[in-house]
C-alpha positions in Angstrom: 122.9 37.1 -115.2 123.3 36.3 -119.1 126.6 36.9 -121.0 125.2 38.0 -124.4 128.2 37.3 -127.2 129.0 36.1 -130.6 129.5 32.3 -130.7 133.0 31.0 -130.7 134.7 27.7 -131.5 134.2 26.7 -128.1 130.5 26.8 -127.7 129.5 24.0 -130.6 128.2 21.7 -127.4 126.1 24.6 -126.8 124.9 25.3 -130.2 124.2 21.6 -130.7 121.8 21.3 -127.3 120.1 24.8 -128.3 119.9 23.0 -132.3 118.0 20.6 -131.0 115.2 22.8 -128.5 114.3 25.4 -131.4 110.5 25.9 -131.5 108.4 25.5 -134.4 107.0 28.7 -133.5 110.3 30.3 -134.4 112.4 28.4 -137.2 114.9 31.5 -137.7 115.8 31.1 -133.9 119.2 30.1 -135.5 119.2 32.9 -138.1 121.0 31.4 -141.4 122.5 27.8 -139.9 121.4 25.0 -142.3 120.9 21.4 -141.5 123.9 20.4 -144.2 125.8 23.0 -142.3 129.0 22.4 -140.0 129.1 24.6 -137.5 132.2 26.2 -138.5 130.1 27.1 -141.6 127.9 28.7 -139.4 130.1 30.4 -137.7 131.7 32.0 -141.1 128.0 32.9 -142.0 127.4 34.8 -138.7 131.3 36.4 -139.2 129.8 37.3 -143.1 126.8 38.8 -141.7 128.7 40.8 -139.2 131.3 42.4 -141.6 128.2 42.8 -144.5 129.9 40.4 -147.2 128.1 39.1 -149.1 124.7 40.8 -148.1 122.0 41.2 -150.6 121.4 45.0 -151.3 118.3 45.2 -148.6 120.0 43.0 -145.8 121.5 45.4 -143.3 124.9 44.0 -141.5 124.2 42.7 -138.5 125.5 40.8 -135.2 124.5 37.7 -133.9 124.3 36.6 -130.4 123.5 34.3 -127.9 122.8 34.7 -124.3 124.5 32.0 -122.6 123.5 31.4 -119.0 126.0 29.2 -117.4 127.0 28.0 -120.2 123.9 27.3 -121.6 122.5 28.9 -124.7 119.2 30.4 -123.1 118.2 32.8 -126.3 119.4 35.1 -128.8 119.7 38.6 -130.2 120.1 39.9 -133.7 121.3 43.3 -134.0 121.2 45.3 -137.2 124.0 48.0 -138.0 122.0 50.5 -140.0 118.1 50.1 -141.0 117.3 49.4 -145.0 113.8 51.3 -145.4 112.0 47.7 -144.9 113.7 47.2 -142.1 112.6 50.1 -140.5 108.7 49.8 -141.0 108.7 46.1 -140.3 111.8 44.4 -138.1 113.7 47.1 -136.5 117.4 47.3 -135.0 116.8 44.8 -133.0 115.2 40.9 -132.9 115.7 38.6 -129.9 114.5 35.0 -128.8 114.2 32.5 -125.9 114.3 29.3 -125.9 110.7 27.1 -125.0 112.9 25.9 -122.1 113.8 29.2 -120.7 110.7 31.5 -121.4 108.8 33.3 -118.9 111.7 33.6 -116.6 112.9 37.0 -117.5 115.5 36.3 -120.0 113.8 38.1 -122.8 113.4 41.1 -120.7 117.4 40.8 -120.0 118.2 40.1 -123.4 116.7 42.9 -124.9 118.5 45.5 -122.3 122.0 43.8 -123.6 121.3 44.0 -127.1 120.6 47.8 -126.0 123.9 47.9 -124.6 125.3 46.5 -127.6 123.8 48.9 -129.7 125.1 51.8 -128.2 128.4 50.7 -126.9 129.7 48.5 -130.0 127.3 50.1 -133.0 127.8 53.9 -131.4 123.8 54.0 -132.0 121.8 56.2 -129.7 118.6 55.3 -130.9 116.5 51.7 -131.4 114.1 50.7 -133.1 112.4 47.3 -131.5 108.6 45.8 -133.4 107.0 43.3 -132.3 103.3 41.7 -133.7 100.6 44.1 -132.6 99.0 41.5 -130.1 102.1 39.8 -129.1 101.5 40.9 -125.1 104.8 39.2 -124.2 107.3 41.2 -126.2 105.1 44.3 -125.4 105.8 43.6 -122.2 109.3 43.2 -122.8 109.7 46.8 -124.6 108.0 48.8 -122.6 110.3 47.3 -119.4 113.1 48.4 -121.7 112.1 52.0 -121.6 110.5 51.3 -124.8 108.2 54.4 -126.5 105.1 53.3 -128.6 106.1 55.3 -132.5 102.8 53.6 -134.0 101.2 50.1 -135.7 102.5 49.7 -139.0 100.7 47.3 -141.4 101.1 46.8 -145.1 99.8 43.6 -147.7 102.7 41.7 -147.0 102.4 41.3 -143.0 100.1 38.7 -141.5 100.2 41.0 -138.4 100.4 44.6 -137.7 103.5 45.5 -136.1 103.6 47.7 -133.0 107.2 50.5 -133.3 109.1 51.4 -130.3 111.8 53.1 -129.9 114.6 53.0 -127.0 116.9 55.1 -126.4 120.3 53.3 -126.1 122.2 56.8 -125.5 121.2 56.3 -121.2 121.1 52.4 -121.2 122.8 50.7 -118.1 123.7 47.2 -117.3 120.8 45.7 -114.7 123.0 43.6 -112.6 120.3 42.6 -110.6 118.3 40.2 -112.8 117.8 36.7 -111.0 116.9 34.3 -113.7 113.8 32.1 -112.1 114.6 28.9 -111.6 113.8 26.0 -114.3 111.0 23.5 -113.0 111.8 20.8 -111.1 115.2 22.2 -110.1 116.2 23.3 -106.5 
């Protein structure tokens, strides 16, 4: 079972391991953090971002997570207050990520229903918007175990990809307290 939460002063061991395992495939895994940057600095960035300092006028406030699993950083979740009209064609409320390490083993799938949770219990939002790329079968996947209803395929000049819209409703959305991570290769 993940704990999905903002990063403290506590977890910069964690940060530091997860740091070092982001994919190519997914630079922004750590959202704004900087390789000049201390992690306190991130820290204040991820605080900024939360409160909406500093924002540019179409960046929406938003809250950063991890999703620690025994301590371990096993992904993340990026959860946007309020939708700027980009947002809402392209990116959505919500963005989440797993580790290489860690995917395929369900954590997505449990991520996702947290930042759901999150949504509607800390953001009062009843509805969610969740994209992914249009033949991204892994993240499909993920939504629609989320309870996730197909809006349409949005594509404009700017996207490399169309992105598929759901939305979720986060009004009826319930802790899953029986999600049993699969075990990491090689381990008992």
């Amino acid at each position: 079972m993940i704990q999905l939460r903002k990063p403290g002063p506590d977890d910069e061991d964690a940060f530091l391991k997860a740091r070092s395992a982001v994919p190519v495939d997914n630079p922004t895994f750590l959202r704004d953090y900087r390789q000049d940057m201390t992690y306190v600095d991130f820290l204040r960035v991820v605080e900024d971002h939360r409160a909406g300092r500093g924002l540019p006028p179409d960046v929406a406030p938003s809250s950063f997570l991890f999703a620690f699993d025994s301590g371990r950083i096993v992904g993340r979740a990026s959860i946007r207050h309020t939708l700027t009209p980009q947002l809402g064609k392209v990116a959505g409320h919500i963005g989440y990520a797993v580790l290489p390490e860690f995917r395929n083993r369900g954590y997505a799938t449990q991520i996702l229903q947290a930042s759901v949770l999150f949504a509607h219990n800390e953001l009062g939002l009843d509805r969610v918007l969740v994209t992914c790329d249009d033949d991204n079968a892994a993240s499909i996947r993920v939504i629609e175990k989320n309870d996730g209803v197909f809006e349409d395929i949005y594509q404009d000049a700017t996207l490399r990809r169309p992105k598929r819209r759901y939305w979720i409703d986060a009004s009826g959305a319930q802790p899953n307290n029986s999600f049993k991570p699969k075990p990491l290769r090689g381990s008992a």
